[in-house]
N, C-alpha and C positions, 0 to 999 in steps of 0.2 A: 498305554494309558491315554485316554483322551479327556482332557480339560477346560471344563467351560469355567470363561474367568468373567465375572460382573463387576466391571471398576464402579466407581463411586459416580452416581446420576447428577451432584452436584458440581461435577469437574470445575476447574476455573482453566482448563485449556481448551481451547475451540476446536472443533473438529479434528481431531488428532486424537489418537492414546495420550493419556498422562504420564510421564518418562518411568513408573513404579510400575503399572500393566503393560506398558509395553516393554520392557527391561524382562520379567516376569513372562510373560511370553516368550520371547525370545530364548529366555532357560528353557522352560518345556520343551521347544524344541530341539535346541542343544543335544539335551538329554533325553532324545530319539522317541520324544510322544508328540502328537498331536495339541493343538489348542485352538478353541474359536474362542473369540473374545464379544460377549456378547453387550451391546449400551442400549440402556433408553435413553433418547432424546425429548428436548420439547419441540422438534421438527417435525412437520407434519408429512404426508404421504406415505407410500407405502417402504417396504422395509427395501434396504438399500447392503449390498455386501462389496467389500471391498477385499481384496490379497495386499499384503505388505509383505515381500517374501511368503513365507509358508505359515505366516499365519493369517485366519480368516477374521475379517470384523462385521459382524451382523448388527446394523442401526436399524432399531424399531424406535416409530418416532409415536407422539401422543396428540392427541387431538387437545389435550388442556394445554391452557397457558402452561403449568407448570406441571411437570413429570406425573404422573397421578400417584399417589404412598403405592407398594406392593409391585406388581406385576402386571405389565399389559396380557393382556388372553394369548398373542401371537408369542411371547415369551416363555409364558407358563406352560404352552403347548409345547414347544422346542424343548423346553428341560424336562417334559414329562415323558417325551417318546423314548428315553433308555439308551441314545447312544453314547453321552458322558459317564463317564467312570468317578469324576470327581467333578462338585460346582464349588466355587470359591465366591465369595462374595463379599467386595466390602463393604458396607451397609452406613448410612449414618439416620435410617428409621427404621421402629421395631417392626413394623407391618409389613416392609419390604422380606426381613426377614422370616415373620412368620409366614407368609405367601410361598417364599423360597420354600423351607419346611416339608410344608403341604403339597408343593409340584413336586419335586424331585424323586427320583427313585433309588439316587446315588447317595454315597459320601456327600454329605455337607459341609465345607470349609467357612466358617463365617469371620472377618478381620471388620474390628469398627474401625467408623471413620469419624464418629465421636467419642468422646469418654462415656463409657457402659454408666457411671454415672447417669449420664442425658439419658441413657438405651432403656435402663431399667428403671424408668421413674416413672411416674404419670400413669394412667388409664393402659396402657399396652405395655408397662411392665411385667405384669405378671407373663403376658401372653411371650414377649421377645427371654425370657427367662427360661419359658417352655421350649421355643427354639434354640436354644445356646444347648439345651440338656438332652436333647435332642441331634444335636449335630455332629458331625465325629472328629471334630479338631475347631478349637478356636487359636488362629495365630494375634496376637499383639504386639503392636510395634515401638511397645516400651514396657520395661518393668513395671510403673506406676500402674497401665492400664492391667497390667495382668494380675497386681496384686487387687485393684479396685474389685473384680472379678470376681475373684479366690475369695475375698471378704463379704463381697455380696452374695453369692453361690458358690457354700465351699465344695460340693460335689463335682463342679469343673474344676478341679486340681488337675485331674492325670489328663485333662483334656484340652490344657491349655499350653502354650509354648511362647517364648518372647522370638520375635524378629524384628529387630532394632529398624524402624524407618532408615532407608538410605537414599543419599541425593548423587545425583552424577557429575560428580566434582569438576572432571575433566571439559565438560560441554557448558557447566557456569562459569567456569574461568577463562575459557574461550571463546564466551559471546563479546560479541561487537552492545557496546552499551547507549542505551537510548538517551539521544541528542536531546537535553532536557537545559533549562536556563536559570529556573530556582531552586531550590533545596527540596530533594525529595525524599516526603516518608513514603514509603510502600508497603499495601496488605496485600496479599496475595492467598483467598478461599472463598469461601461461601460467603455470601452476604444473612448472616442471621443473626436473629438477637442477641444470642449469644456470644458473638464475635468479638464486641469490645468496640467496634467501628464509632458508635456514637462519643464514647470516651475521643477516642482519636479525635473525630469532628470536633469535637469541644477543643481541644488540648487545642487543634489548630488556631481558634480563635485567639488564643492568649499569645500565639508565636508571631513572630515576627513577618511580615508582609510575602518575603522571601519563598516564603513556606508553602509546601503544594501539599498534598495527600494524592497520591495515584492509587485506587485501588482496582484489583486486577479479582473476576469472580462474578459468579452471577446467584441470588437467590431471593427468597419471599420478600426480605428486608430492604432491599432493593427501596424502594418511592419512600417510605418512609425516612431512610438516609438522605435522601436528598432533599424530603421535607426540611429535613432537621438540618441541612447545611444549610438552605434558603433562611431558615426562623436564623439561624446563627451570623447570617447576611455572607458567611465563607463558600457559598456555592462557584463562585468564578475558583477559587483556588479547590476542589475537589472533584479530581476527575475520576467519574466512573467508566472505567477499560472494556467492563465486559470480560468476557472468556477470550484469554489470548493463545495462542500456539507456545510451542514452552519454549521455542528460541528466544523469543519476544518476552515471555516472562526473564530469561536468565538475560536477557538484555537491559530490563527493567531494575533486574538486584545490582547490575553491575554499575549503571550511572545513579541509582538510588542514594542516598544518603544515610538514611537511618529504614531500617525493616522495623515493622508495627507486628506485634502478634499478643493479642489483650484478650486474645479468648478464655474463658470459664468451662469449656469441656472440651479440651482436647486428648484426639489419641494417639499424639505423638508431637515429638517437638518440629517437625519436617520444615518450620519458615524458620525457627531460628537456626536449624543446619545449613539452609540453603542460603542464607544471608553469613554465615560462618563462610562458605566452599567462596562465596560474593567478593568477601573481606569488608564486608557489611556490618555497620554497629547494629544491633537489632536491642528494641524497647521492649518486653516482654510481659504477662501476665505473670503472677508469682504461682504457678502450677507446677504438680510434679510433675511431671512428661517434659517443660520447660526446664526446669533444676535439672534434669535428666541430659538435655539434649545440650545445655549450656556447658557441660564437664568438655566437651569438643570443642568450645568457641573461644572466641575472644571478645570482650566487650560487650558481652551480655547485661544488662540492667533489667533486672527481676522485680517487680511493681507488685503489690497488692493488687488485687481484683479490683476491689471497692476505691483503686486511688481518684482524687479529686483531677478533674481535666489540669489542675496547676500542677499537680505532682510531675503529670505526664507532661507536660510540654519543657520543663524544667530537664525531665531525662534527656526528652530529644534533641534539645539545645544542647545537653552537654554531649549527648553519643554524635551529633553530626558534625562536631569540630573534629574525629580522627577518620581514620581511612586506615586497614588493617591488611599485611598480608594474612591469608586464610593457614591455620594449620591443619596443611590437606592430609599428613598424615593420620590424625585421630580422626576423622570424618567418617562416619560409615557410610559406607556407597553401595549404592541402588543394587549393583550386581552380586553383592556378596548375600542382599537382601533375598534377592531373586531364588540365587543357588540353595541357599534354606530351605526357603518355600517348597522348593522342588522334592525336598529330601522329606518336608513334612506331607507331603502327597505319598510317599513313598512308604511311609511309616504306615501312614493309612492304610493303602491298599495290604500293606503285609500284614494289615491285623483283620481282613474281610478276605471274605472266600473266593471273592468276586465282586465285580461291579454292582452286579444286584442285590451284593448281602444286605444282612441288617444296616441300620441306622446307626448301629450305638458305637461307644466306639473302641478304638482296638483295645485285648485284653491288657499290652500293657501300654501305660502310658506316654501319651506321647512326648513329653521332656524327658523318659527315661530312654524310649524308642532312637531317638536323636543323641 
């Protein structure tokens, strides 16, 4: 079996796999298949391949500022010529995927990297609906998103499976933690509206001097956060990181004070895990993917969406007074994530004739198949 895997084009690690695609990889191999890991960048020039051991990383960069929705043509070309047996892709826009869709000749694996919520709303709802029914496995990395799913399109029942997001306990609890002087909250993903980032920015002005916001991630929302630190006059305490290397991230949870995660469509709880494996108090949105990921934590503080910046800063004041051993044994971890995955390609393949078979997907289900 050979696997082409699309991590998420928003990444917040720099030049690096994200520790979930590269963990994930790393299974496929294990379990004696092939895997290129294919990323768009927004780096310019021609495409660039790399070996990390026995798997290959193909970077195709974009002439836009920012990643263009869909597929570059150098992309769409490589997943059209038929040598992958399986594409996996975790998407967090509908055009990305319905592009995938249209190139592929294989199995489709599609994993959001927002709440289906966000996927299936708007203008390109209908169309990422048509992809999902279309594809031969949807994995999700929480209950919440797979029931969101099942409720919005009940015909993805037998096509859908949960795999629990996992973070790599062992490597967050043994970073060296970043040499930091005032109290820090940390976010750690994409910078979009959706995020919660502005609430934060606000909540900082009401906290105490002390108080820094490090956020770690790159995305559209970007100038306008920083507008809105400047109108808030907190711009010297909010520093934008950019996309770090994930040492650096897990160095980041480890001297952090309190984890920020205020997002409105998330598809999975993965900051408040990784601030759990941390012993990180973490401030959180009131979502279920968070309820979800909190049953492993400690010191979780679950907020309404809509809370007022005072709500918020109130939390973080109270969650940065403790420091928590992590309980690493309820944590789900990355590799156990990984070896599912594996198993859910497997199911696949056994329900098509062939790499070239149909699209649709195996006769039986794949939660039952598993």
């Amino acid at each position: 079996m050979n696997v082409a895997l699309l991590p998420p084009r928003h990444s917040p690690f720099a030049r690096q796999l994200d520790p979930q695609t590269r963990d994930l990889a790393r299974a496929i191999v294990q379990h004696g298949d092939t895997v290129d890991v294919v990323c768009q960048t927004t780096d310019r020039g021609p495409p660039r391949l790399a070996m990390t051991g026995p798997v290959l990383t193909r970077r195709f960069g974009s002439a836009a500022p920012y990643v263009a929705y869909g597929l570059t043509p150098a992309v769409a070309r490589l997943l059209a010529d038929g040598r992958y047996d399986i594409v996996h892709v975790t998407s967090d826009e509908a055009l990305q995927a319905v592009a995938l869709r249209r190139a592929v000749a294989c199995p489709l694996v599609i994993s959001p990297d927002v709440s289906f919520r966000r996927l299936l709303r708007g203008p390109y709802g209908l169309a990422m609906r048509s992809a999902l029914m279309r594809s031969a496995g949807v994995v999700c990395p929480s209950v919440a998103e797979q029931e969101h799913l099942t409720d919005l399109v009940p015909s993805m029942t037998d096509r859908v499976v949960v795999v629990p997001a996992g973070v790599d306990v062992a490597a967050i609890r043994s970073a060296t933690p970043i040499h930091c002087t005032g109290v820090v909250m940390l976010s750690v993903g994409r910078l979009e509206r959706h995020n919660g980032l502005e609430q934060a920015i606000a909540a900082l002005a009401v906290l105490p001097s002390q108080f820094e916001l490090a956020v770690i991630g790159e995305g559209r929302a970007r100038r306008a956060l920083r507008r809105f630190a400047v109108d808030l006059q907190v711009e010297s305490r909010v520093h934008f990181l950019g996309p770090r290397a994930a040492d650096e991230v897990y160095g980041w949870l480890r001297a952090s004070r309190v984890v920020i995660a205020f997002s409105s469509h998330e598809a999975s709880g993965l900051a408040v895990l990784q601030g759990a494996a941390a012993g990180t108090p973490t401030v959180a949105s009131d979502v279920a993917v968070h309820r979800e990921a909190a049953s492993h934590a400690q010191c979780v503080t679950l907020l309404p969406v809509e809370s007022s910046p005072l709500a918020i800063a109130d939390a973080v004041a109270d969650a940065a007074r403790f420091r928590l051993q992590p309980l690493i044994d309820s944590i789900p971890e990355v590799h156990e994530a990984s070896e599912r995955t594996v198993k859910v390609y497997e199911a696949i393949m056994n329900g098509h004739a062939g790499a070239s078979a149909s699209v649709s997907a195996p006769d039986a289900g794949l939660s039952q198949a598993l």
